[in-house]
N, C-alpha and C positions, 0 to 999 in steps of 0.2 A: 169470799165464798169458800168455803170448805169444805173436803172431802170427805163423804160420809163413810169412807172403806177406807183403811189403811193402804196406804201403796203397794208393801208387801203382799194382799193379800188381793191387790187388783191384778197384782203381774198372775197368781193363781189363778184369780178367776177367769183372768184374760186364756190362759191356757185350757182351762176348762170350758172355756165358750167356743173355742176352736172347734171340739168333734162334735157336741150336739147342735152348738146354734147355725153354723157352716153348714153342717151334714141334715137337716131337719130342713132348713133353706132350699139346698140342691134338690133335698128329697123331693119337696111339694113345689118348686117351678118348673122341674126337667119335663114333666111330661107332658105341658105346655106348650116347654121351647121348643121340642122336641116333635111335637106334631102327635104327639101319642095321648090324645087327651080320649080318643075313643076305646083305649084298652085299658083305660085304669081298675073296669069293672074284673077285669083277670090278676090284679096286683092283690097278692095273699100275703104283704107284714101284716107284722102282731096287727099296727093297729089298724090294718084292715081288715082284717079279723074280727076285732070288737068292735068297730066301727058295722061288720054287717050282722054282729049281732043283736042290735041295737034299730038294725033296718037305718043305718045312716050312710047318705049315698057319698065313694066313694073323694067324689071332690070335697065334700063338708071335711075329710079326713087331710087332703093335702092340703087346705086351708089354711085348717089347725097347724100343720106340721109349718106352713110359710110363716104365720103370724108369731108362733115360739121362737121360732127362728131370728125374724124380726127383730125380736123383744128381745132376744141374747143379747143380738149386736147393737142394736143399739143403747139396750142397758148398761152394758159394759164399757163403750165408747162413752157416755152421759157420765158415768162413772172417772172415768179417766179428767177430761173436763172435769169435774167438780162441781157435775149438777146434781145434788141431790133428788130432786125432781125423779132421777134415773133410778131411782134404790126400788121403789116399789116392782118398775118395768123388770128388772131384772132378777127380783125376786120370785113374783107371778112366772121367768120363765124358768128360772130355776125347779119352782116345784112342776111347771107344769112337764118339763121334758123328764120328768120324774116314772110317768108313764109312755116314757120311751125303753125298749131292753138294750139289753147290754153296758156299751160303753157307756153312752150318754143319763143312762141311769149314773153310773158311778162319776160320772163329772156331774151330774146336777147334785150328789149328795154333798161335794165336795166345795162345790160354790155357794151351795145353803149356809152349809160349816163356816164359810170365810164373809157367807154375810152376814149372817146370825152375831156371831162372836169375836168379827176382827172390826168391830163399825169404833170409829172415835166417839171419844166421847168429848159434850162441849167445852169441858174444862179443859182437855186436854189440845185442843184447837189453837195455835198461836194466828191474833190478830193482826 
């Protein structure tokens, strides 16, 4: 089985999974764990914001944020393993934490980068 990402560029992306797919996780479970699931209607991020412009109720948004999340860690663990299988999950969360601001915008542009263009290619795969 073989690696569809260079090593190199999984230690990156392993780094870049760190602040959105961790931070997107914590986002949309805390307030769960937390016993805070009755005030989420008063939580104003961005994408609660687009989410109520949208008229989309505020759990459809931590959902999204749990499920991106997800899809980093596990993408990137799959990854590591040398399941190809894992290239698409990790793709999908790359673009999707895309519409996250800040930080995780600039890690998701940069793990696109390193999947787009650091993927092996079959020839170059030792059997």
């Amino acid at each position: 089985m073989n690696r569809p990402v260079r090593p190199v560029a999984l230690v990156i992306l392993t780094l870049c999974m760190a602040y959105p797919g961790i931070t997107l996780l914590y986002q949309g479970i805390y307030p769960f764990v937390a016993g805070d699931y009755f005030n989420l209607v008063g939580q104003t991020g961005p994408w609660m914001k687009l989410a109520a412009s949208f008229h989309v109720a505020p759990v459809a948004v931590l959902a999204l944020e749990v499920a991106l999340g997800t899809a980093w860690v596990l993408g990137v663990l799959g990854l590591w393993a040398g399941d190809a299988r894992a290239y698409p999950l990790a793709v999908l969360a790359a673009a999707g934490t895309l519409l996250h601001p800040g930080g995780a915008m600039v890690m998701s542009v940069l793990a696109l980068v390193c999947l787009i263009f650091f993927r092996e290619k079959e020839e170059e795969v030792t059997a």
